[in-house]
Each structure stands twice: as C-alpha cells, then as structure tokens.
VEXDREN-2710 file (C-alpha; in Angstrom, 1 decimal):
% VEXDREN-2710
k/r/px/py/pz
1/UNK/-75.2/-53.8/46.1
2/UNK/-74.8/-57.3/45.0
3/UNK/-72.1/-57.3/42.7
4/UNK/-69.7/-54.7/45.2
5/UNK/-68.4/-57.9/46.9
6/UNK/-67.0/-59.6/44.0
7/UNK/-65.9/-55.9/42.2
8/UNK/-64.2/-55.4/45.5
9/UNK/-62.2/-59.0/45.4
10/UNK/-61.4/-58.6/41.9
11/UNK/-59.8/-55.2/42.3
12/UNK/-58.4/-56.2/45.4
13/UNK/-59.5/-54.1/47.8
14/UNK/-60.6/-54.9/51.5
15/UNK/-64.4/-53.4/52.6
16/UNK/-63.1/-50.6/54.6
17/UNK/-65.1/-50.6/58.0
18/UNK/-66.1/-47.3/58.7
19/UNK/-66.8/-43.7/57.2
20/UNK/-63.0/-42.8/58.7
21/UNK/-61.1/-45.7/57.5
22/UNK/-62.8/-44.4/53.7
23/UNK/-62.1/-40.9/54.5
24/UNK/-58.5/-41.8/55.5
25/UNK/-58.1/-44.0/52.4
26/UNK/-59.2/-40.9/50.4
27/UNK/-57.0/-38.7/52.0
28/UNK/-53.9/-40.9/51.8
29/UNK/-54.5/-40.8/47.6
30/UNK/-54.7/-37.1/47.8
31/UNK/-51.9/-36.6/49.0
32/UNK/-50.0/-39.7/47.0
33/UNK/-51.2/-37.3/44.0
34/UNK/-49.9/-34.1/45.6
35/UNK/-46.5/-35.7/45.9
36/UNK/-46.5/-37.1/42.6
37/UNK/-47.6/-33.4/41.3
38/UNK/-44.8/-31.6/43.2
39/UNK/-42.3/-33.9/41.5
40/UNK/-43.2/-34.1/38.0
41/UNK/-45.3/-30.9/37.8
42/UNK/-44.9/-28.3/40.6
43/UNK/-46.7/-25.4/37.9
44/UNK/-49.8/-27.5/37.7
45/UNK/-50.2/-27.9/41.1
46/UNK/-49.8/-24.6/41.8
47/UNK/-52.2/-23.8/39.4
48/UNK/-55.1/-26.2/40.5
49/UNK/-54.2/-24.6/44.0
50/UNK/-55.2/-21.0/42.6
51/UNK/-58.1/-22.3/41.2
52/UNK/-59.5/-24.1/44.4
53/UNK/-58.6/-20.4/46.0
54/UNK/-56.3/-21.8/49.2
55/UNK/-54.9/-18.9/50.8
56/UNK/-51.0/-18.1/48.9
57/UNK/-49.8/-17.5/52.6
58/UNK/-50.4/-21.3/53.7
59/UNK/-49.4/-22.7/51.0
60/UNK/-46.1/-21.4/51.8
61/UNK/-46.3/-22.4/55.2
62/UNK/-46.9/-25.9/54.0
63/UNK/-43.6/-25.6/51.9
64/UNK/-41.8/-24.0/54.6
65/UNK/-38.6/-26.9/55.2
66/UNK/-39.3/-26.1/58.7
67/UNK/-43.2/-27.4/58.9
68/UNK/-44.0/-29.8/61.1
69/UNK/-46.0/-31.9/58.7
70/UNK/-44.4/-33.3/55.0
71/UNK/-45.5/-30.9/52.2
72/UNK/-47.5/-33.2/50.2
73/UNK/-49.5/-33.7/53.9
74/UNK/-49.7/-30.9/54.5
75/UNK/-50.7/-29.5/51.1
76/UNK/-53.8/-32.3/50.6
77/UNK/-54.9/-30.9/54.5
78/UNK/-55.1/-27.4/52.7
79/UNK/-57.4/-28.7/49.6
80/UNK/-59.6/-30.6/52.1
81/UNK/-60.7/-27.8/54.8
82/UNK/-61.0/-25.2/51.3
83/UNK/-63.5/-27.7/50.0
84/UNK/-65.4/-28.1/52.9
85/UNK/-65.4/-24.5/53.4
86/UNK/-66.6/-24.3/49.7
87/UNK/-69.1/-27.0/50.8
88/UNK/-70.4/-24.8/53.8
89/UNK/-70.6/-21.3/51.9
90/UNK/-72.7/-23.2/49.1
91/UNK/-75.0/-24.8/51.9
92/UNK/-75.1/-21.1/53.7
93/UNK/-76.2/-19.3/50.5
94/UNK/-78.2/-22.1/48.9
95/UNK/-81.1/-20.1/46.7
96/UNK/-84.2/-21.2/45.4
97/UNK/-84.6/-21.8/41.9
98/UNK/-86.1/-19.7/39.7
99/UNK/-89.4/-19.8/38.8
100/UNK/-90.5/-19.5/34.9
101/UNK/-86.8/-19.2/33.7
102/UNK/-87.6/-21.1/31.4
103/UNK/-89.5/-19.2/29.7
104/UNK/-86.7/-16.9/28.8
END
C-alpha cells in the first residue's frame, strides 16, 4: 500500500519484519490488556473468558501463585490456543451454503 509507509511513520511504528515479530507484537498487547483487566476489572475478564469457553480448570492453573509463567502471560496463551481451536473446529465443520434459502 502506498500510503502504509507514511501511516506507519506518523504513528510511530517500525515495519515489523516478519509474520512472528507481528504475531509477537499482537500477543504482547493481549496480554498488556489482560493485565490491565485483572487490575481494574477481574469480573469482566472472567466473563469474556466464559464466553470464549477456556477450560475453568486452566484458568486456575494460570492464577495458581505457583505457575511458572505471570498470569496475565499465561492467561493471553489460554485465549490464543481456544481461538485457534475455535478456528480449526470451524474449518473441520465448514458446510455448504444453502441453496434457495432465500426463498424462505
């Protein structure tokens, strides 16, 4: 795109160089959120966690004071493998669409 360069200088932001240096930078906000959320508003994260349907049981383990990994880590590593299971059961069970629904 023509205009990315000078969106990208104005915002301030470097070109990241790969697909993992943009996957880590999207990561590392995920979990900047989850950390803000478990500060200011532990209910909603909770919350959005039920809705995204991670398993209760690891989500403890993540706030387990023992973990090995910080909870807001280890919390945004829990929301990123449920959506890419999400991703893989809707790929798995991908139907075609209905023909003449539309006429309904």
């Amino acid at each position: 795109m023509e205009d990315e360069p000078d969106l990208l200088d104005e915002f301030q932001i470097q070109k990241l160089r790969s697909q993992e240096d943009k996957d880590e930078l999207i990561f590392g906000e995920l979990a900047d959120r989850v950390a803000d959320l478990m500060q200011q508003r532990m209910e909603t994260l909770l919350s959005m966690l039920y809705r995204l349907d991670v398993d209760e049981t690891k989500i403890r383990q993540a706030l387990d004071p023992g973990s090995d990994l910080a909870p807001h880590i280890a919390i945004a590593k829990l929301i990123v493998e449920r959506q890419i299971a999400r991703a893989k059961t809707k790929e798995n069970y991908r139907t075609d669409p209905i023909e003449g629904w539309e006429d309904f």
